[in-house]
Backbone bond lengths (Angstrom), bond angles and torsions (degrees), N, CA, C in turn:
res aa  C-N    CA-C-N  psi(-1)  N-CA   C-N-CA  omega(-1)  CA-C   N-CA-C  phi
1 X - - - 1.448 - - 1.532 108.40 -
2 X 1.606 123.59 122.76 1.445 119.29 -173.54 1.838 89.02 -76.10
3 X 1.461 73.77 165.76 1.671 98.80 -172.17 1.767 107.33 -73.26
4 X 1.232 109.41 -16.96 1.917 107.47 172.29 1.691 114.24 -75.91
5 X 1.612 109.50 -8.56 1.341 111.25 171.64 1.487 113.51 -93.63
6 X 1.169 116.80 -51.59 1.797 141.78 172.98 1.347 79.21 -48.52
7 X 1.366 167.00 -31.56 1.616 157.81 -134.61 1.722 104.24 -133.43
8 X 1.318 116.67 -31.11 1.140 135.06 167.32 1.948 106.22 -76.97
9 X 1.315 74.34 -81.48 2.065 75.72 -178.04 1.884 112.13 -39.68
10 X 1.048 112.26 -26.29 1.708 109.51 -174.07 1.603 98.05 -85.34
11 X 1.768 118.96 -36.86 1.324 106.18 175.45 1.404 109.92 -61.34
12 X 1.516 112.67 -40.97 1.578 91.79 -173.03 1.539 121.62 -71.81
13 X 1.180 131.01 -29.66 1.601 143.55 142.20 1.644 113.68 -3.67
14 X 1.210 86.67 -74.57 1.817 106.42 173.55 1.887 111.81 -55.09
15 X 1.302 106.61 -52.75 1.347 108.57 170.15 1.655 130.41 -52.60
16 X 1.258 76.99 -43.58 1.965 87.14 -176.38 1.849 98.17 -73.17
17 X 1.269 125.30 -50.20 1.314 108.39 177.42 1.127 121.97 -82.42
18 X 1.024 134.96 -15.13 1.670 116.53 132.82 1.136 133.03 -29.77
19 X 1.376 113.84 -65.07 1.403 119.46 173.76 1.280 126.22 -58.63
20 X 1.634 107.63 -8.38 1.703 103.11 -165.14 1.929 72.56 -103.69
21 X 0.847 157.53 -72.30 1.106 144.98 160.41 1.480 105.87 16.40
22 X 1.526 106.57 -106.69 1.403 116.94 168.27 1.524 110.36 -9.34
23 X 1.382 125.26 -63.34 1.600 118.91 -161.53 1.775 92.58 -80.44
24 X 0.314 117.82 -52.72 1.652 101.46 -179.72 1.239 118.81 -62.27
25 X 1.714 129.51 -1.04 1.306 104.90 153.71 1.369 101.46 -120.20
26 X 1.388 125.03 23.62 1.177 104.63 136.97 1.519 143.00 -101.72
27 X 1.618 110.45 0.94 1.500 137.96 143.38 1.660 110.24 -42.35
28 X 1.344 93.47 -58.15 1.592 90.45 -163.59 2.386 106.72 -73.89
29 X 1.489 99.15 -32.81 1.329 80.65 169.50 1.798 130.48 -92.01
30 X 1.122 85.63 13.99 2.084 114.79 170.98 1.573 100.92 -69.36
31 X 1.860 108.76 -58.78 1.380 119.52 -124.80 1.711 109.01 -121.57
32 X 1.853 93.53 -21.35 1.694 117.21 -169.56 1.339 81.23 -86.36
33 X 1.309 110.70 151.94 1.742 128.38 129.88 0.995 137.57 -24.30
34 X 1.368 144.63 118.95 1.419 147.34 157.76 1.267 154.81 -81.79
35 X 1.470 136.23 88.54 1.915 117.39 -139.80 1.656 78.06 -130.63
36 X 1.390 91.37 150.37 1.615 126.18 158.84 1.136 103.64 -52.83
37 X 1.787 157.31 147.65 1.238 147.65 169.28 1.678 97.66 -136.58
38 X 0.768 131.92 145.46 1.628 159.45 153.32 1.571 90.76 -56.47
39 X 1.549 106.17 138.60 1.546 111.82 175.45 1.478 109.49 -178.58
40 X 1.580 123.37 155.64 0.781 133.36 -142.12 1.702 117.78 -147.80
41 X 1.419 134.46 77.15 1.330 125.03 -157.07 1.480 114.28 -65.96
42 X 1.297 118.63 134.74 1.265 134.47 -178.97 1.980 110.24 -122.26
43 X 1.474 97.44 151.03 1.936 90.35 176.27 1.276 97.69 -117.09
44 X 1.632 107.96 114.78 1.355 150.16 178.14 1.883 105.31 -39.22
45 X 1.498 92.45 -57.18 1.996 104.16 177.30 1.722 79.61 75.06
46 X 1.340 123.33 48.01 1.471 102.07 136.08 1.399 135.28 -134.77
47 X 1.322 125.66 175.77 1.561 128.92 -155.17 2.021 115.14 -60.39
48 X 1.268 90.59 -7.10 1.969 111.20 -169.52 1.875 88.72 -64.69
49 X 1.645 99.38 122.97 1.446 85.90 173.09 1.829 106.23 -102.75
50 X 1.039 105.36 -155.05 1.590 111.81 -166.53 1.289 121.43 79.45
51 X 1.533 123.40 163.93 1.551 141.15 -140.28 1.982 63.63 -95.59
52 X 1.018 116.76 145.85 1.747 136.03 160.52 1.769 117.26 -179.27
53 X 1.266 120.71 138.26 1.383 114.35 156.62 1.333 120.48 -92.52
54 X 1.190 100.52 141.06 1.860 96.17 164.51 1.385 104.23 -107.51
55 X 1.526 118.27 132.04 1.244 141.67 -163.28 1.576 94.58 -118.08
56 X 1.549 100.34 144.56 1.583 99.96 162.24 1.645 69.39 -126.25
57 X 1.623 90.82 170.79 1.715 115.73 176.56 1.341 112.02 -118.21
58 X 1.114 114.99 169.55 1.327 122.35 -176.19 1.109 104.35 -148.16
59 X 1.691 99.85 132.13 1.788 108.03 -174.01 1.994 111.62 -144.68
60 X 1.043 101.90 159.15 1.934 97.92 178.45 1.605 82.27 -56.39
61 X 1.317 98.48 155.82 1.398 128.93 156.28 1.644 112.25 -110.40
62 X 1.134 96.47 163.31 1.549 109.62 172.72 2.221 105.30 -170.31
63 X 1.519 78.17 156.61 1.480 104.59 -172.57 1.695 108.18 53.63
64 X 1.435 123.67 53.24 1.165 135.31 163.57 1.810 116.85 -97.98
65 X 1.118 163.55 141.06 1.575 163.30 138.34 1.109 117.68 -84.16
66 X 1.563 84.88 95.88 2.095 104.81 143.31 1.002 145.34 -31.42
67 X 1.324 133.93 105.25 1.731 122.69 179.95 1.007 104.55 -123.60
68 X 1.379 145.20 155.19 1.233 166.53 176.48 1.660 104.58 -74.44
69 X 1.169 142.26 165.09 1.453 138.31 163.82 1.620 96.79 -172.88
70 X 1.200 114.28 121.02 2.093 114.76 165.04 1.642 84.10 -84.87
71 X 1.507 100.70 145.84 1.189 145.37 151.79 1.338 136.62 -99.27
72 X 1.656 115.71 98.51 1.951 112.66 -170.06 1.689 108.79 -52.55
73 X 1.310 122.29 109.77 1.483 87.83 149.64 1.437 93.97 -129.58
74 X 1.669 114.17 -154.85 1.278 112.72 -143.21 1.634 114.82 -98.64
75 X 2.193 78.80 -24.84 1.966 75.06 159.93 1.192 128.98 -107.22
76 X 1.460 100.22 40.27 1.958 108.58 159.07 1.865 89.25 142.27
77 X 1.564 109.90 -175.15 1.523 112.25 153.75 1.120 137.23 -63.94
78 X 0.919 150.58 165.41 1.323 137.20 144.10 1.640 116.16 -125.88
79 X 1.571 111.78 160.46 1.552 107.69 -178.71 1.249 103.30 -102.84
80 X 1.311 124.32 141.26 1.617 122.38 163.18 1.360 125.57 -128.80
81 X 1.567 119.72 147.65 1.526 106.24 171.38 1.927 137.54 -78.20
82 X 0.800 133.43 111.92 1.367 117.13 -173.34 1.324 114.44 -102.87
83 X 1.217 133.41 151.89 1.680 126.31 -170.95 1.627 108.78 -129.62
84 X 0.972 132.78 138.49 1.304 131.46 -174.80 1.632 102.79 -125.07
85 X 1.457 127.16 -178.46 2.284 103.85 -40.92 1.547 101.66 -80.62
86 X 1.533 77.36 137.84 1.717 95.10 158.69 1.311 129.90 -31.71
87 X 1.110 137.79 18.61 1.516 132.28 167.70 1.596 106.43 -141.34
88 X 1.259 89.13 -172.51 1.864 100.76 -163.09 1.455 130.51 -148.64
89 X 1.253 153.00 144.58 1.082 123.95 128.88 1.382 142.77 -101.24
90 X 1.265 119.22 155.85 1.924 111.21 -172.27 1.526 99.46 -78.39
91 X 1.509 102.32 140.78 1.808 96.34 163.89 1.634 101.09 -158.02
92 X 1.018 109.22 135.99 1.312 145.50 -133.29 1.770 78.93 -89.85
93 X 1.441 129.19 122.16 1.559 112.72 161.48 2.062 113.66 -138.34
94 X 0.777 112.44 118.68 0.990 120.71 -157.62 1.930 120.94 43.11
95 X 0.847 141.73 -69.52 1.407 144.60 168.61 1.405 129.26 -119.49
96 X 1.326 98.50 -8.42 1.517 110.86 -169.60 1.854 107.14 -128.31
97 X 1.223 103.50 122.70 1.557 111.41 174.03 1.910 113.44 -67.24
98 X 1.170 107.04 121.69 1.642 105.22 167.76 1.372 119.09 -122.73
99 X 1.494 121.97 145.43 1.291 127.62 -163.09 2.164 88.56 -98.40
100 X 1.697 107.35 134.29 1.050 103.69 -171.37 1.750 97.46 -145.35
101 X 1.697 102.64 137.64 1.206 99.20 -151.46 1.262 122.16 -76.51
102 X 1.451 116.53 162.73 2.099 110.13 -162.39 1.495 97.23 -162.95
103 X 1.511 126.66 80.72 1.107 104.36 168.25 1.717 148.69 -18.67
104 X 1.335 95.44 -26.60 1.746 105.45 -178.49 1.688 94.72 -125.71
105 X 1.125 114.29 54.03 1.094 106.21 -177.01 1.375 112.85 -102.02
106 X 1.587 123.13 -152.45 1.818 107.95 -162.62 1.309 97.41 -123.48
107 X 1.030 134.48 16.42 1.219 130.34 -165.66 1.663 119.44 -138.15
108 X 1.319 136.16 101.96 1.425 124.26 -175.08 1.691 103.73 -63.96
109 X 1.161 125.07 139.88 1.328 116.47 162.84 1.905 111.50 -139.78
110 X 1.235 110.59 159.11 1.550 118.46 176.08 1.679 96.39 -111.57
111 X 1.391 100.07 114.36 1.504 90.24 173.09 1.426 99.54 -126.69
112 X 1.946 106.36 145.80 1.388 109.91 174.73 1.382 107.50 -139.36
113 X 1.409 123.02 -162.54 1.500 129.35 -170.47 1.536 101.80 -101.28
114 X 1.100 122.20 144.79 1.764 133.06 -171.17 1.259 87.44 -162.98
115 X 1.824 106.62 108.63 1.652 127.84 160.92 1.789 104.08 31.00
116 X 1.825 96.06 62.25 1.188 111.88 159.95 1.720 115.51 66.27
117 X 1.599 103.08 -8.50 1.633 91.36 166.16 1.333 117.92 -122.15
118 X 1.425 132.19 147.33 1.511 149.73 -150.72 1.521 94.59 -76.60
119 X 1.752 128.95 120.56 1.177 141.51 -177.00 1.502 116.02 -110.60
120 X 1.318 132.55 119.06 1.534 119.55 171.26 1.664 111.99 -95.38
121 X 0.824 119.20 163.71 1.448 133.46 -173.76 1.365 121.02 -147.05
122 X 1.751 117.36 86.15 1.509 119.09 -154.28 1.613 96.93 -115.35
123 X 1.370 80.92 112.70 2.033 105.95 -168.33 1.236 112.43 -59.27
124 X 0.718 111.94 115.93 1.777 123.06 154.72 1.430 124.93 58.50
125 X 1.229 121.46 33.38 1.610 137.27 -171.54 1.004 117.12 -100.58
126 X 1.395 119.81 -15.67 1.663 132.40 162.91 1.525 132.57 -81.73
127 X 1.174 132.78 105.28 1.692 112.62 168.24 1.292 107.53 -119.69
128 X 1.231 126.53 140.52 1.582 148.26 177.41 1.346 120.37 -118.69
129 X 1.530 107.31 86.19 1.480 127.84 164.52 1.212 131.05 -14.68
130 X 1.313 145.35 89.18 1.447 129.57 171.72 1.246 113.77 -82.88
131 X 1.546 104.91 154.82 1.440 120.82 -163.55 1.660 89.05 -81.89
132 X 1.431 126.67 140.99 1.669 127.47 176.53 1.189 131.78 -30.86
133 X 1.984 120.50 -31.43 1.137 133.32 -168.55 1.169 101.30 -119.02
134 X 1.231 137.37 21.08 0.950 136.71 178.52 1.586 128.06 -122.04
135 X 1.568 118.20 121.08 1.580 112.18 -158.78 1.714 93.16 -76.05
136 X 1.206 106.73 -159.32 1.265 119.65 -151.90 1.587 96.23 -120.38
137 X 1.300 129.33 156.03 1.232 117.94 162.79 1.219 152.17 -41.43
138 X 1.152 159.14 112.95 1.926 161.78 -141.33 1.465 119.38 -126.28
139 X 1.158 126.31 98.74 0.933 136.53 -133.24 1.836 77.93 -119.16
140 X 1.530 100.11 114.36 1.460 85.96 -151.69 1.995 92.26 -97.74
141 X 1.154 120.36 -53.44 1.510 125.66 171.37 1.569 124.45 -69.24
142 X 1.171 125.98 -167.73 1.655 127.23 -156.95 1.818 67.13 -114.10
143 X 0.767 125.50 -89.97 1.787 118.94 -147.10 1.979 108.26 -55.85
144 X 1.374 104.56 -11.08 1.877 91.68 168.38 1.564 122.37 -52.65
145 X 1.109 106.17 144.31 1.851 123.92 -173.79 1.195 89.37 -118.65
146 X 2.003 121.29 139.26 0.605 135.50 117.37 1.585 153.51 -41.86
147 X 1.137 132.29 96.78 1.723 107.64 -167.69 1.950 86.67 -125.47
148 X 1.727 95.57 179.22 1.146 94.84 -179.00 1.448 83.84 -148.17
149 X 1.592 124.70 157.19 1.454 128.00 -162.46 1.923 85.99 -118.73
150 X 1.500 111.40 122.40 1.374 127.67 179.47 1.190 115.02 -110.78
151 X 1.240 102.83 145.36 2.035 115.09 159.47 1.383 106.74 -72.76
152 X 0.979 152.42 125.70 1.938 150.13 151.89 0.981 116.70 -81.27
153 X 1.629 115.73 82.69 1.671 115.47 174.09 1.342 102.90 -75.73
154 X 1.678 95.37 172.66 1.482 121.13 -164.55 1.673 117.15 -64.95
155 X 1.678 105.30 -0.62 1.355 104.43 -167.74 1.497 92.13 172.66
156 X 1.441 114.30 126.80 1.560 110.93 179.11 1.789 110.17 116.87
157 X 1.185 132.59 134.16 1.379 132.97 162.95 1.814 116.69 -20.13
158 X 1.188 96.17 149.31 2.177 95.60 -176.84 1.957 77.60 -62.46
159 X 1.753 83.00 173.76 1.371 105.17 168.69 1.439 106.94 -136.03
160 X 1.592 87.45 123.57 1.903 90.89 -170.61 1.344 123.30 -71.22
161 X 1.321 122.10 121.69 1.441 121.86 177.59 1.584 118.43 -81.43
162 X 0.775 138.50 -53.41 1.839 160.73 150.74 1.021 122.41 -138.18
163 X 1.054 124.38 169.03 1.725 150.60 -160.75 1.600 90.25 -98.26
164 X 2.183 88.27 173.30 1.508 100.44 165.89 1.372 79.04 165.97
165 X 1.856 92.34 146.75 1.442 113.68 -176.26 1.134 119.29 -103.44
166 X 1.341 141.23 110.40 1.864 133.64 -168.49 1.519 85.46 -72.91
167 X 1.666 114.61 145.27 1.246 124.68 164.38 1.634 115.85 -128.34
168 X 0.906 163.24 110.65 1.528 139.18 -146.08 1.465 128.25 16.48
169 X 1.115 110.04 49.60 1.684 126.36 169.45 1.616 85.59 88.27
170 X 1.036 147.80 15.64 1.462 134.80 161.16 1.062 137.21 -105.46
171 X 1.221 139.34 100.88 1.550 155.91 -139.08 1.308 111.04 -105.12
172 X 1.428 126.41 80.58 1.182 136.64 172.81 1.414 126.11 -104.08
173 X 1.471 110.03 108.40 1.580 124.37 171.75 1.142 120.25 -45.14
174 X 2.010 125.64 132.18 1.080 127.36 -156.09 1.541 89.43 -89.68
175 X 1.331 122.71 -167.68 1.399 114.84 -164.66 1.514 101.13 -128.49
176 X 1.653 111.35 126.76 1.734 102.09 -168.87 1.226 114.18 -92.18
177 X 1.417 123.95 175.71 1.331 125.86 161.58 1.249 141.43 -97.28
């Protein structure tokens, strides 16, 4: 076999799994579920260039344990809550995603108490691509929410579809390009 076929046949190799790539996430955002998610931009500090946010999300938790612990510091004790174990899994329940606890689970999360209800906080598993010319979201008042609208595959972090800014309980999608 000359080497312009062996060079051909490996391009097409490369092509087809790409493409089978491609169709499966566009199967899965055809065919998967879709929820509004709570989210929160954070800077990653890593070497990946391009315009992107990294989002962690924020979701109710459930089946996590509270413990109490004082903490010395210097201007007195303090009490704090801690919740165990540190990890999670996402599961999808009627419209709303909840992080639910699993020792070996796939997900690191920080979960704490917010006005008496149980909060997860699953770090940094999200990134959302910006288009080149396009700035990033502006979160222009103290009470705006970030959310981002996801696919929920069967296994693996959501996959962000677009943004949207809560403004007094109103959740309006930013507009893509």
């Amino acid at each position: 076999m000359k080497i312009l076929y062996k060079g051909l046949l490996l391009g097409l190799l490369q092509i087809g799994i790409v493409s089978s790539l491609g169709a499966k996430l566009l199967y899965d955002r055809a065919h998967r579920p879709r929820v509004w998610i709570k989210s929160a931009i954070y800077d990653p500090n890593l070497p990946i260039r391009g315009k992107y946010l990294a989002l962690n999300i924020e979701v109710p938790a459930e089946g996590f344990t509270g413990r109490m612990q004082t903490l010395p510091y210097a201007s007195g004790p303090k009490e704090y809550e801690f919740f165990s174990p540190s990890r999670c899994d996402l599961v999808l329940r009627g419209n709303q995603l909840i992080a639910v606890a699993n020792e070996q689970g796939e997900f690191w999360v920080n979960v704490s108490r917010r006005n008496h209800d149980v909060v997860a906080v699953i770090n940094g598993e999200t990134a959302y691509f910006l288009p080149e010319h396009q700035n990033g979201p502006v979160l222009r008042n103290r009470g705006d929410e970030l959310w981002i609208e996801a696919t929920i595959p069967r296994k693996g972090p959501p996959r962000p579809i677009r943004l949207g800014i809560k403004r007094d309980g109103v959740l309006t999608p930013l507009p893509t390009e």
